[in-house]
ZAVOVO-284733 format. One record per residue (C-alpha): residue in one letter; residue number from 0; x, y, z. Coordinates in Angstrom, 1 decimal. Example, Ala and Ser with C-alpha at 12.3 -4.5 7.8 and 13.67 -1.06 7.14 Angstrom:
BEGIN
resn;resi;px;py;pz
a;0;12.3;-4.5;7.8;
s;1;13.7;-1.1;7.1;
//
This chain:
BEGIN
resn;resi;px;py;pz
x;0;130.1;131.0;34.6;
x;1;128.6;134.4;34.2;
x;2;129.4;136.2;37.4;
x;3;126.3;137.4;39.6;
x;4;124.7;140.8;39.5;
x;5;125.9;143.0;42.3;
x;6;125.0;146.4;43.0;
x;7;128.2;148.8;43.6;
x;8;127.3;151.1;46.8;
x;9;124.3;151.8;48.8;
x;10;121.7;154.3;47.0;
x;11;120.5;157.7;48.1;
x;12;117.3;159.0;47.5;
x;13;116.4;161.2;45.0;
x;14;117.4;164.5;46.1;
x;15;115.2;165.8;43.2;
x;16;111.3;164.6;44.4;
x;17;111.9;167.5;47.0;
x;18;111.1;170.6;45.4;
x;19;114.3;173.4;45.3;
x;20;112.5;176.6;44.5;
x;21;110.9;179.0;47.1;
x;22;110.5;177.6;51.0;
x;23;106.6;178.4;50.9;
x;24;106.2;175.9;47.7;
x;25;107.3;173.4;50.2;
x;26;105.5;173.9;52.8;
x;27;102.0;175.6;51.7;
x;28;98.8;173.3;51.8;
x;29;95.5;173.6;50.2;
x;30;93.7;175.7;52.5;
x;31;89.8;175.9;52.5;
x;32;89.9;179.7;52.0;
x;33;89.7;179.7;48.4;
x;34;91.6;183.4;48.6;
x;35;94.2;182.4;50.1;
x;36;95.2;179.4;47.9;
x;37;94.5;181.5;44.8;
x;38;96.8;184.2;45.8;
x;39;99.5;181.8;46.8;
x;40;99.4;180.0;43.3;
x;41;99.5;183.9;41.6;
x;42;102.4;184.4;43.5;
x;43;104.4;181.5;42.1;
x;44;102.7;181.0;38.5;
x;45;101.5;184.5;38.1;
x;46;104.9;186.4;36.7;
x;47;104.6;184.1;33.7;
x;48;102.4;185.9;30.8;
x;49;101.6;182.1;29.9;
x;50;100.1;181.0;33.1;
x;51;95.6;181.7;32.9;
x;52;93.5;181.9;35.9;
x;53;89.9;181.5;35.5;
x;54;87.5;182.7;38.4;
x;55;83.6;181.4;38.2;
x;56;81.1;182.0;40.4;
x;57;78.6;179.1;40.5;
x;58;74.9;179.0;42.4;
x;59;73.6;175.7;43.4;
x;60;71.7;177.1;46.4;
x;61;74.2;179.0;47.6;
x;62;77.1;180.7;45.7;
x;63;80.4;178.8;45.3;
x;64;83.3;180.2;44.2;
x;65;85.4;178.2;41.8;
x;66;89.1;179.1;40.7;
x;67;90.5;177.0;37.7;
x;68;94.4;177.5;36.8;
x;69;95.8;176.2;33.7;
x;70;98.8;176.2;31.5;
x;71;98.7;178.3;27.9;
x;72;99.9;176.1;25.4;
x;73;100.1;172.6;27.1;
x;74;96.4;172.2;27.2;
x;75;93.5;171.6;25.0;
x;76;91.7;174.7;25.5;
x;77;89.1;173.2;23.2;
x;78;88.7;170.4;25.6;
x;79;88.6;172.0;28.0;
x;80;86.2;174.3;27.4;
x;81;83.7;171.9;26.8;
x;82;84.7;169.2;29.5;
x;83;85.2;171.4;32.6;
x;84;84.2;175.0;32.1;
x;85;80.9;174.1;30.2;
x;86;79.3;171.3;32.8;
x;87;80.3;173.7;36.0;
x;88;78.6;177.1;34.0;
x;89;75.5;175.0;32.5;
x;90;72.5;174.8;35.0;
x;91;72.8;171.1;36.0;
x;92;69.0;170.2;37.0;
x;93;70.1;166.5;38.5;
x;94;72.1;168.3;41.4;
x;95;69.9;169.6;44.3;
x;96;69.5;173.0;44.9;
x;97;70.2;172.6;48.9;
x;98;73.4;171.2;48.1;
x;99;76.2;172.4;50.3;
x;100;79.3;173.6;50.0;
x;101;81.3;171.2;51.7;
x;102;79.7;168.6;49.5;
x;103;80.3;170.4;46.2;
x;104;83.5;168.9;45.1;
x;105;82.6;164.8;45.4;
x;106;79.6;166.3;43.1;
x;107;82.0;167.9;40.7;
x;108;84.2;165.3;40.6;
x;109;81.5;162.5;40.4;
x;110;78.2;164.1;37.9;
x;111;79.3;167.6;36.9;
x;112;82.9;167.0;34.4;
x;113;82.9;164.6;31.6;
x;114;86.7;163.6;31.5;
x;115;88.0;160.7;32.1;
x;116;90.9;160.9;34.4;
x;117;90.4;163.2;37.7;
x;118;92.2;163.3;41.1;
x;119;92.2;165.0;44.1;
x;120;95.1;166.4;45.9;
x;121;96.2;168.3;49.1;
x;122;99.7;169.2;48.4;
x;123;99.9;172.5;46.7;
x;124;103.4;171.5;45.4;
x;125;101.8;168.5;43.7;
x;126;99.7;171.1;42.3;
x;127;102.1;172.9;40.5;
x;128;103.9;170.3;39.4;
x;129;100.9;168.8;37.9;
x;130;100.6;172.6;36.3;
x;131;103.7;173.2;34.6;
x;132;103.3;169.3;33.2;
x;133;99.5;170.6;31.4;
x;134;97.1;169.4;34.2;
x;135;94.0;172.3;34.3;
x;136;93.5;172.1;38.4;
x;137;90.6;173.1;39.8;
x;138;89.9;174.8;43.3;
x;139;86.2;174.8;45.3;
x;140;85.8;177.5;48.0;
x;141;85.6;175.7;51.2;
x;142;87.6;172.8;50.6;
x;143;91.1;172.0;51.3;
x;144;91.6;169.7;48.0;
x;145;92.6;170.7;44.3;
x;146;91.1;168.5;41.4;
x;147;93.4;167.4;38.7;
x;148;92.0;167.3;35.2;
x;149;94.1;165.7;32.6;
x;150;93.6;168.2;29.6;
x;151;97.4;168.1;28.0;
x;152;97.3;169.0;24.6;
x;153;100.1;170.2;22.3;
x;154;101.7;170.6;19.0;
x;155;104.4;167.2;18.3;
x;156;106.0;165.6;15.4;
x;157;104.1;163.0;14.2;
x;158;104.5;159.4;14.2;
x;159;107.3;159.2;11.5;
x;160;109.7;156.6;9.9;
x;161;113.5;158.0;11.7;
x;162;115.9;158.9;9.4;
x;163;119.2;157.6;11.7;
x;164;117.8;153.6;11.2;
x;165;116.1;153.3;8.1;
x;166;115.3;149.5;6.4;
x;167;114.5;148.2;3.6;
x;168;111.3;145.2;5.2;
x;169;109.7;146.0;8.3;
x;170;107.5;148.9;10.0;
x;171;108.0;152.6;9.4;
x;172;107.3;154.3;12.1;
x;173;109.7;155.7;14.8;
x;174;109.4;157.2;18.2;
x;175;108.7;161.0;18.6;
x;176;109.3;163.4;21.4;
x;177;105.9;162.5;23.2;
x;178;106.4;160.5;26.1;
x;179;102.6;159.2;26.4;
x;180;102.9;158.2;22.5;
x;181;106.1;156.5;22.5;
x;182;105.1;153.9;25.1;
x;183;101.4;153.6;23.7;
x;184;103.7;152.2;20.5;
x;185;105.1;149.7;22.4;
x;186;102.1;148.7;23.7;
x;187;100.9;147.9;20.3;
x;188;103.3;145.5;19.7;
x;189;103.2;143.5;23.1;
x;190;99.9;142.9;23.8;
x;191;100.9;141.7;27.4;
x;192;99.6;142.2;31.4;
x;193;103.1;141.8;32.3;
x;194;104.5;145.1;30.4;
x;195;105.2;147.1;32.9;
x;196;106.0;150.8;32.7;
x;197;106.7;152.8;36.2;
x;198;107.6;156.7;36.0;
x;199;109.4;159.2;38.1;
x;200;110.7;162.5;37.3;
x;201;114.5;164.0;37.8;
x;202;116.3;167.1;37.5;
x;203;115.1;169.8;40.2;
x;204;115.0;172.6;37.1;
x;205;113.4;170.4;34.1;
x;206;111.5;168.0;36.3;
x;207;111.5;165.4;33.1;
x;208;109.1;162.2;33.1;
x;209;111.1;159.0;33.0;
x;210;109.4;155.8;32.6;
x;211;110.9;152.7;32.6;
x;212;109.5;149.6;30.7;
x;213;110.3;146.1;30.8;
x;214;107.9;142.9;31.2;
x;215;107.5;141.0;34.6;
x;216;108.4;137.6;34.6;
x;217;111.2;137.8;32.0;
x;218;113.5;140.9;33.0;
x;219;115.4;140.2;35.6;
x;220;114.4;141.7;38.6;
x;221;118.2;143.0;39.9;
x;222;118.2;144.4;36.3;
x;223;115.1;146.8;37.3;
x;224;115.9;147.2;40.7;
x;225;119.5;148.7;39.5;
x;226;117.8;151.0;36.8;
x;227;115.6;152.7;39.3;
x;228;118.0;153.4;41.7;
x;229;120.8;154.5;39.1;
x;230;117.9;156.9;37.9;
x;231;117.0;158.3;41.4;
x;232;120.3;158.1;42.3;
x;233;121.0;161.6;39.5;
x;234;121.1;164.5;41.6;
x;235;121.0;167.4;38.3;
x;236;119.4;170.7;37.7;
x;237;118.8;169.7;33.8;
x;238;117.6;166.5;32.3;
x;239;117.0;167.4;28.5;
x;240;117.5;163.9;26.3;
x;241;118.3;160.3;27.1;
x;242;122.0;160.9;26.3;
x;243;121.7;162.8;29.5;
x;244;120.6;159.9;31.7;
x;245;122.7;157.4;29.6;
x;246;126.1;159.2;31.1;
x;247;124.9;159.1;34.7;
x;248;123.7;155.6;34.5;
x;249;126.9;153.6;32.4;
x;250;128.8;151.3;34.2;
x;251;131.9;152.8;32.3;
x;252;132.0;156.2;32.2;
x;253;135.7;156.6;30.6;
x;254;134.7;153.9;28.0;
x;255;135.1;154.5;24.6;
x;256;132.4;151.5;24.3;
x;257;128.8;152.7;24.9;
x;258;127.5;150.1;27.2;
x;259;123.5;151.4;26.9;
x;260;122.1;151.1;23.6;
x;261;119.4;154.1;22.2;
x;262;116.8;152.9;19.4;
x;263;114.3;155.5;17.5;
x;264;112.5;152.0;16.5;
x;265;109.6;150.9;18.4;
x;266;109.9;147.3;16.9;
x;267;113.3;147.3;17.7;
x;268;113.2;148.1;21.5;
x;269;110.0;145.7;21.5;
x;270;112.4;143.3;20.8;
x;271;114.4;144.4;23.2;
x;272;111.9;144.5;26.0;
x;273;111.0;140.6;25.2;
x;274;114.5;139.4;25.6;
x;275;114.5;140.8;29.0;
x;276;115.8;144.3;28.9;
x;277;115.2;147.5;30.4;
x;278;113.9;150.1;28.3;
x;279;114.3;153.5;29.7;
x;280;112.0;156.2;27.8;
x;281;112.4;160.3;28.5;
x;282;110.5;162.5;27.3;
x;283;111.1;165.1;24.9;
x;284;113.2;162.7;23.5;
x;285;112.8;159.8;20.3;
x;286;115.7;157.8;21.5;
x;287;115.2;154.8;23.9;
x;288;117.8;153.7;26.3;
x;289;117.7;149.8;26.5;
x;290;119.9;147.7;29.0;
x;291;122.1;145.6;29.2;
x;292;123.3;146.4;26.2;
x;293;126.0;143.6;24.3;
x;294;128.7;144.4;22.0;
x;295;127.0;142.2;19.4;
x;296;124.0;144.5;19.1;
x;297;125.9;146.9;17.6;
x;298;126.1;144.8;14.2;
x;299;122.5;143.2;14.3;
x;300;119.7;145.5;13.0;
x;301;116.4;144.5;12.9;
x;302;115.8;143.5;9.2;
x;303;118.1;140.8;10.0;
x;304;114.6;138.8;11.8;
x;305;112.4;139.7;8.8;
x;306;114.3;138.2;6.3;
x;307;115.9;134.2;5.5;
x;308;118.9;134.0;7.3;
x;309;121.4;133.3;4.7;
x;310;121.2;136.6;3.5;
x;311;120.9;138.0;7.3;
x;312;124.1;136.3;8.4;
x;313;126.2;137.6;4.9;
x;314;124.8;141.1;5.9;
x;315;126.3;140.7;9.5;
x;316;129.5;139.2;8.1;
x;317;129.8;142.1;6.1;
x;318;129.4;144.7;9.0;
x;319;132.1;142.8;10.9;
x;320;134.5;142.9;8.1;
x;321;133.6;146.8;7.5;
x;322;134.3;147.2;11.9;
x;323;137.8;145.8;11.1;
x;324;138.4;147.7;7.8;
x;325;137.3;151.4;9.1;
x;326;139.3;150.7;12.0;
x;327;142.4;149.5;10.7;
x;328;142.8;150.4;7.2;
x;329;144.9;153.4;7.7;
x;330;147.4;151.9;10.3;
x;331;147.7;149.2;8.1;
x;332;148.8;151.5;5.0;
x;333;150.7;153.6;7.3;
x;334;152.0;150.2;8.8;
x;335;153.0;149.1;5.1;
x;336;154.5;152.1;3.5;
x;337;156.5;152.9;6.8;
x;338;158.3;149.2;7.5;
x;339;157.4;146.6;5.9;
x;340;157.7;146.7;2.6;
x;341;158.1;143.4;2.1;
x;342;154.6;142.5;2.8;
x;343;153.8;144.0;-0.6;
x;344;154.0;142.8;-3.9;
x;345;156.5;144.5;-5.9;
x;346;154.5;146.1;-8.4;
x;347;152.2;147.3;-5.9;
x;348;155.0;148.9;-3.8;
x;349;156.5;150.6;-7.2;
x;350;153.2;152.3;-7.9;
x;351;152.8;153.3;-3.9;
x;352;156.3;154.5;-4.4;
x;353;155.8;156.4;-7.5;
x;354;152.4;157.9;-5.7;
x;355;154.0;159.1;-2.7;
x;356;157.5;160.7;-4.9;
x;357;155.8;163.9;-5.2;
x;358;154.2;164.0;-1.6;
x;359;156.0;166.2;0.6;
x;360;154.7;164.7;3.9;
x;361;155.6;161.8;5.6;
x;362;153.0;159.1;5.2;
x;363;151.4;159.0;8.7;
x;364;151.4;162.8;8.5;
x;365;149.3;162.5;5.4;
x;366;146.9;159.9;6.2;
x;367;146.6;162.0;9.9;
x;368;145.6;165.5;7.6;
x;369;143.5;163.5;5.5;
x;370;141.4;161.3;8.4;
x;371;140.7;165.0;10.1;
x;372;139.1;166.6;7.3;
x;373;137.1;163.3;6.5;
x;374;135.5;164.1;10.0;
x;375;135.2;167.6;9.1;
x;376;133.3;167.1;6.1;
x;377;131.4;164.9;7.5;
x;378;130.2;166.8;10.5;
x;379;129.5;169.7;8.1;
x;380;127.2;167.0;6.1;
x;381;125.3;166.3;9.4;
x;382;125.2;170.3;10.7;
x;383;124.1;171.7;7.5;
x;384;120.1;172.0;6.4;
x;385;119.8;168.6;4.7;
x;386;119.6;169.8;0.9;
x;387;123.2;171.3;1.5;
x;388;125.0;169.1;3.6;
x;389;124.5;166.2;1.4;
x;390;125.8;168.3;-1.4;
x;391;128.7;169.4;0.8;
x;392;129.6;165.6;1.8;
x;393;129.9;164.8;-1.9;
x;394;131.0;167.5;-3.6;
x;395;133.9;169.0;-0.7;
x;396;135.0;165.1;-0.9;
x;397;135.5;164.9;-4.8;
x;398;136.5;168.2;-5.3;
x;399;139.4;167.9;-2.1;
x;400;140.0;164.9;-3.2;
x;401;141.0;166.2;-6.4;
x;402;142.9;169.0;-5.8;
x;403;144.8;167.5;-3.3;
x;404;146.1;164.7;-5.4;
x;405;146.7;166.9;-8.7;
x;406;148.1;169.4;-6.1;
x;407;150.9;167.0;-4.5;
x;408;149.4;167.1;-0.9;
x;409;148.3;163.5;-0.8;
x;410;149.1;160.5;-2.8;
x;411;145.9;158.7;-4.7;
x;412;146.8;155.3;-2.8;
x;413;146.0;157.2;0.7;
x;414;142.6;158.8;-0.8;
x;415;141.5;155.4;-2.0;
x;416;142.4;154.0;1.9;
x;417;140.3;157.2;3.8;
x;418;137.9;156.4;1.0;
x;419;137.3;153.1;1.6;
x;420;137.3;153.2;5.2;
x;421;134.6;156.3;5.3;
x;422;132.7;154.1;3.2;
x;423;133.0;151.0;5.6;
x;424;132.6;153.3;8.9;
x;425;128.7;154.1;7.7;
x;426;127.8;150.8;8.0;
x;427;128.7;150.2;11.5;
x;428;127.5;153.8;13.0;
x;429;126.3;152.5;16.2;
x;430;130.1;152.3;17.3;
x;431;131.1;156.1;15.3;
x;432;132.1;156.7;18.6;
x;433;134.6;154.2;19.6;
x;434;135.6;153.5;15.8;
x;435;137.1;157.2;15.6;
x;436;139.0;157.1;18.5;
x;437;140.0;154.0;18.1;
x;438;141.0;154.5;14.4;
x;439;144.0;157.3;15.4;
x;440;144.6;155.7;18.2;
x;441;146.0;152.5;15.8;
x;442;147.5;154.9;13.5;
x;443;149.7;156.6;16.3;
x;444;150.7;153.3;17.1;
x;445;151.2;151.8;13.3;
x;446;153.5;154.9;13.0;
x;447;155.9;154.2;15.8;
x;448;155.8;150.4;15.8;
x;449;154.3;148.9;12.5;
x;450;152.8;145.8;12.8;
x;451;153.6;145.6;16.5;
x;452;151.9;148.8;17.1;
x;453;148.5;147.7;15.5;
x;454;149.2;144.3;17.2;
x;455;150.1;145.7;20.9;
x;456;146.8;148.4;20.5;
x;457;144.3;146.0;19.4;
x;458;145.0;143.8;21.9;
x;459;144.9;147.0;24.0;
x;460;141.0;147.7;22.8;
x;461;139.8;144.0;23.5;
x;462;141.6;143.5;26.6;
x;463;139.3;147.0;27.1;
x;464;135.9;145.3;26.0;
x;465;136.5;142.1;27.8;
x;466;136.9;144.5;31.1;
x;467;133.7;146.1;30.1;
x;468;129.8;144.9;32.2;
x;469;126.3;146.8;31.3;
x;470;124.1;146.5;34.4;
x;471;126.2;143.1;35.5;
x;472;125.9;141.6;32.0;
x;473;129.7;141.0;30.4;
x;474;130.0;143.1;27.4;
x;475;131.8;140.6;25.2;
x;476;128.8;137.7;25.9;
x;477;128.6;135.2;24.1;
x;478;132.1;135.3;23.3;
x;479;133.3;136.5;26.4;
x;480;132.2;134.2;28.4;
x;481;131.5;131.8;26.2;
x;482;127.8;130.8;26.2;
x;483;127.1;128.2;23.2;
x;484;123.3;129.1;22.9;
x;485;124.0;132.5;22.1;
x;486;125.8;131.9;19.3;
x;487;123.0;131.0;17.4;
x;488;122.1;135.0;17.4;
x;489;125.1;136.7;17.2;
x;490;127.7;136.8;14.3;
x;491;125.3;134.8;12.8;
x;492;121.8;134.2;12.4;
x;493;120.2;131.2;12.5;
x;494;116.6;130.2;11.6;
x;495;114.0;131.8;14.1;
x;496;112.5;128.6;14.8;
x;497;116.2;127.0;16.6;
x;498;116.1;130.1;18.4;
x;499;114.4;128.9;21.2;
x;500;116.3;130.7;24.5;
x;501;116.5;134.5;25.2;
x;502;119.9;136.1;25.6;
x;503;121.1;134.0;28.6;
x;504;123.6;136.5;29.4;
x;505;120.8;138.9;30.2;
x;506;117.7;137.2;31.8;
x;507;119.7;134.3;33.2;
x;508;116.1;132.7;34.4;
x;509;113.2;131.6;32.4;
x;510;115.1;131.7;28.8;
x;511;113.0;129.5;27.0;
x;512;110.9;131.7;24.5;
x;513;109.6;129.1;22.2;
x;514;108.7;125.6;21.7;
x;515;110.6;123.1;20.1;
x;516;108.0;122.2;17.2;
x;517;108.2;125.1;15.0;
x;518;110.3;123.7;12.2;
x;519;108.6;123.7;9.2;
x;520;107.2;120.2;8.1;
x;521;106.5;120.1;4.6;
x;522;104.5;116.6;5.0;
x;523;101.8;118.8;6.4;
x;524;100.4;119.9;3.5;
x;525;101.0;117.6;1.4;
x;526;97.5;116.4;1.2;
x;527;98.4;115.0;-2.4;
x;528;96.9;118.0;-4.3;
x;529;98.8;118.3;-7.5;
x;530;99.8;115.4;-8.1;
x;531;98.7;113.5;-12.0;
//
């Protein structure tokens, strides 16, 4: 039995939809004296060489004053120009000449600017919020309301194929650091009512959009209720990148596990979505939070739905067996060449012996030095502009390597084991994380105990992971508890058309996905066509 969803304490509310800056941005209102509201926004905005004020004096009768404040670099000054500031300076022969003042801004709003999203607004914090995100906002003498003109326009990456999950069959395109475009791309791909995004914003310096995303109906609605009040719930000047929400928001924060999965594919989070998950987008970021987040996602990538599932399941066999072997190669040589010899065959252990003559380090010493500056080189790889680091990666490995073995510092044997598990750790980087950590913490343990020690910590780790819940869904599922339907998508995968139930570790209710009549019939076209 899966154990129901609870929430841990009571929530607060967001300490951050206050504003924290000076006491007057509080509590000033949108007066009617158009002076006064212009000088109060100057004295908040106006120190910054990128904020423009624009004053225009309009006649429609009578004078009226207009003051327009805007944003250098987050609007479209082109747009702007000929959607707000061209219609208010143009004679406009359909508006009466007697028109008065107090009427002026339901005519602006209503038969004077051509864009398509306007609002009013009272709140002068509102206003400046609205601002700083690359709203133009427009202020009428003689009214105590502000109009807000969508006009944001900057320079972003473009839709692009991401270089951290790259596949052979499927789309190309990733996420980018546009929040408006990111969901627009998941809206592509579920053509659904029920989608669902709701925003908010937190950190009381940064102020980030957050939008959530997940389709009515299927997520489970303690799932979303939790996610919102986890995210209000962050009380932080600074909220730069989903990896900042991520750490406020994990069940586990001491976990060596990560327990919230981030996706730069829109097809993949899709996916996601319509099994019942949360997907949590910020913006200025391309990664994707989704929850709940299982431990089996970590070695299912999405190629494995667009191809036939033999070759699917061999591929996710293979990323199990490179989990265990990146993990537990070096404890096991250390393990071997320490005590127990006798698991080797002789001729083996004479060339491991003849190897390691000329070493003058003990062998867990040796496989320690050589595991570190693995992870050096490869964080120099990743740091370094891309046409050096990859040269860095290859070349400091082969030419270290080298020299260490012709030098005496290492044996061949242990740079064929770092070797090899390197290799086997770059299929499985989702977990890089927990598969470092975990690595030297088997090889402490291989060195003191042997076999006992790799024993004793790996059940250690799993005793760990069965502990571990994301958002009230157990970590381990469908192992951990055992849930037979889920088997058909996990270390495996079957044909799509037997997979008829969503994750019911995750949505718990309304599982079924698909019919039961989608398996292929060949009888059905055989209408006798090529046949003698």
């Amino acid at each position: 039995m899966i154990k129901k969803f609870r929430s841990k304490k009571k929530i607060q509310p967001n300490k951050c939809a206050k504003s924290q800056g000076n006491p007057q941005f509080d509590t000033f209102k949108i007066e009617k004296d158009l002076v006064k509201n212009s000088d109060h926004l100057k004295g908040v905005l106006g120190k910054s060489a990128d904020m423009k004020f624009r004053e225009i004096e309009l006649y429609f009768g009578t004078p009226i004053n207009v003051f327009i404040c805007f944003l250098d670099g987050l609007v479209n000054e082109d747009y702007m120009n000929l959607h707000i500031i061209k219609p208010l300076m143009e004679p406009n022969f359909a508006i009466p000449n007697n028109i008065g003042s107090e009427d002026f801004l339901a005519i602006v709003q209503k038969r004077i600017l051509s864009t398509s999203s306007i609002n009013k607004e009272t709140s002068m914090n509102n206003v400046i919020e609205s601002i700083l995100s690359g709203q133009t906002v427009i202020f009428i003498d003689g009214h105590d309301s502000a109009l807000l003109v969508s006009t944001q326009g900057f320079e972003s990456r473009n839709v692009e194929e991401p270089d951290t999950e790259s596949n052979v069959r499927g789309a190309r395109e990733g996420f980018n650091e546009v929040l408006k475009v990111n969901t627009s791309l998941i809206r592509r791909k579920i053509n659904n009512p029920n989608l669902i995004f709701e925003s908010m914003k937190i950190g009381k310096q940064t102020k980030t959009n957050i939008r959530i995303g997940y389709i009515a109906g299927i997520a489970n609605p303690k799932i979303v209720d939790e996610v919102k009040q986890r995210i209000q719930r962050i009380d932080t000047d600074t909220i730069l990148e989903s990896g900042y929400i991520e750490q406020y928001i994990e069940d586990h924060p001491y976990s060596i596990f990560p327990t919230i999965a981030n996706s730069e594919k829109p097809d993949k989070v899709a996916a996601k979505i319509l099994e019942g998950r949360v997907a949590i987008f910020c913006d200025g970021s391309p990664f994707v939070l989704t929850v709940p987040h299982l431990f089996v996602e970590t070695l299912q990538v999405p190629e494995d739905y667009y191809s036939r599932p033999y070759l699917a399941s061999l591929m996710r066999f293979f990323r199990i067996l490179s989990l265990f072997l990146t993990v537990g190669t070096p404890a096991l040589f250390v393990a071997v060449a320490t005590y127990h010899h006798e698991m080797v065959p002789s001729l083996l252990l004479t060339t491991m012996a003849a190897a390691e003559e000329k070493v003058p380090f003990p062998v867990f010493i040796e496989a320690l030095l050589m595991s570190i500056v693995f992870e050096l080189l490869r964080e120099a790889g990743v740091r370094m502009p891309r046409p050096v680091g990859s040269a860095i990666s290859i070349v400091g490995a082969l030419v270290i390597g080298e020299a260490a073995v012709q030098a005496g510092l290492v044996s061949a044997p242990m740079v064929i084991v770092v070797a090899l598990t390197a290799i086997t750790g770059f299929v499985v980087t989702a977990l890089n994380d927990a598969v470092v950590l975990s690595r030297f913490f088997l090889l402490f343990l291989a060195a003191t105990l042997g076999f006992y020690g790799i024993l004793m910590g790996s059940l250690i780790i799993v005793g760990h992971m069965c502990s571990l819940r994301s958002f009230g869904t157990p970590y381990l599922a469908p192992v951990a508890p055992i849930i037979l339907n889920g088997f058909k998508d996990s270390f495996v995968r079957m044909p799509l058309w037997t997979l008829n139930t969503r994750p019911q570790s995750v949505v718990w209710k309304k599982s079924t996905r698909q019919g039961h009549t989608n398996k292929p019939n060949p009888s059905d076209s055989d209408d006798g066509r090529g046949q003698s």
